[in-house]
GUVEX-439623 format. One record per residue (C-alpha): x negated, y, z negated. Coordinates in steps of 0.5 Angstrom, whole numbers, plus 500, padded with zeros to 3 digits. Layout:
REM residues N
XYZ;...
//
This chain:
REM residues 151
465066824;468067817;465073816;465077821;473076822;474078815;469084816;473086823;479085818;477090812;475095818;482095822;486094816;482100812;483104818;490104819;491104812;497099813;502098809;504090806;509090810;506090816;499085814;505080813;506081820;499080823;498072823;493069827;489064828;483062832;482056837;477054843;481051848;476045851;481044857;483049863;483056862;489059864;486066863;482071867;476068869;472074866;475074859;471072854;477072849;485072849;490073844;497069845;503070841;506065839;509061833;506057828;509050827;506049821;512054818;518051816;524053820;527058816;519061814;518061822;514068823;511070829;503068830;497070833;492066837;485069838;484063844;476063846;474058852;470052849;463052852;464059856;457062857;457068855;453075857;449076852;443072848;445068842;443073838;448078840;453073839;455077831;456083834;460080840;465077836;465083831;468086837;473082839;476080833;476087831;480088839;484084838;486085830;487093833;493089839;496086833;496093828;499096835;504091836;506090829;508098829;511098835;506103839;504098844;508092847;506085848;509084854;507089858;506089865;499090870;498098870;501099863;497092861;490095862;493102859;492099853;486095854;483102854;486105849;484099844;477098846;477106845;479105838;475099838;469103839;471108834;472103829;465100830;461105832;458107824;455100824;451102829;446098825;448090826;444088831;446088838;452092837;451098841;449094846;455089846;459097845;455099851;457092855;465094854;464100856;461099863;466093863;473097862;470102866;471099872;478096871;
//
């Protein structure tokens, strides 16, 4: 999983050309809650802004948590699971960078809210769509496209 963050990492970051300043805000980290997901039943992943507590209070900086349900089944073989996390962590780092420069806001409301979501899944799939080669990846691609579609 290692990897395929730091991959999502390198894409995003490289394609918006981001500046130091704003790779110091886009903290995250990624947890599997085993208890009630408190989310839509449908979402694989969520992102939560937060704080990190590990920070001391005068260092305290708005974190990011990439949250996964722990024991979910997900709608793809095992062998998609690759592709499906490259674009959920490239999803959610594209929030980050657009909330860090100001282009959309994380509290947005319902209509706003999934607005969004297209336009980040657009630039997902923008993102992505040269490593059409990893395996599963048009597929996984594919699957959001019919899925935000719909909304």
């Amino acid at each position: 999983m290692a990897a395929t963050s730091a991959l999502a990492e390198e894409l995003v970051f490289e394609h918006y050309a981001l500046s130091t300043r704003t790779l110091k805000k886009l903290q995250y980290e990624i947890r599997f809650l085993k208890d009630t997901w408190p989310f839509p039943e449908e979402a694989l992943a969520v992102l939560v802004k937060g704080r990190n507590e590990a920070d001391s209070p005068s260092t305290k900086r708005e974190s990011y948590f990439i949250l996964f349900p722990y024991g979910r089944r997900i709608p793809f073989s095992r062998g998609f699971l690759p592709a499906l996390m490259l674009y959920i962590f490239t999803h959610e780092l594209v929030h980050m960078v657009r909330f860090a420069r100001y282009e959309a806001s994380y509290f947005a409301k319902d209509e706003q809210r999934m607005l969004e979501e297209r336009k980040v899944h657009a630039k997902t799939r923008e993102i992505l769509k040269p490593l059409a080669f990893i395996p599963g990846l048009p597929e996984t691609l594919e699957y959001f496209d019919q899925n935000y579609q719909r909304r």
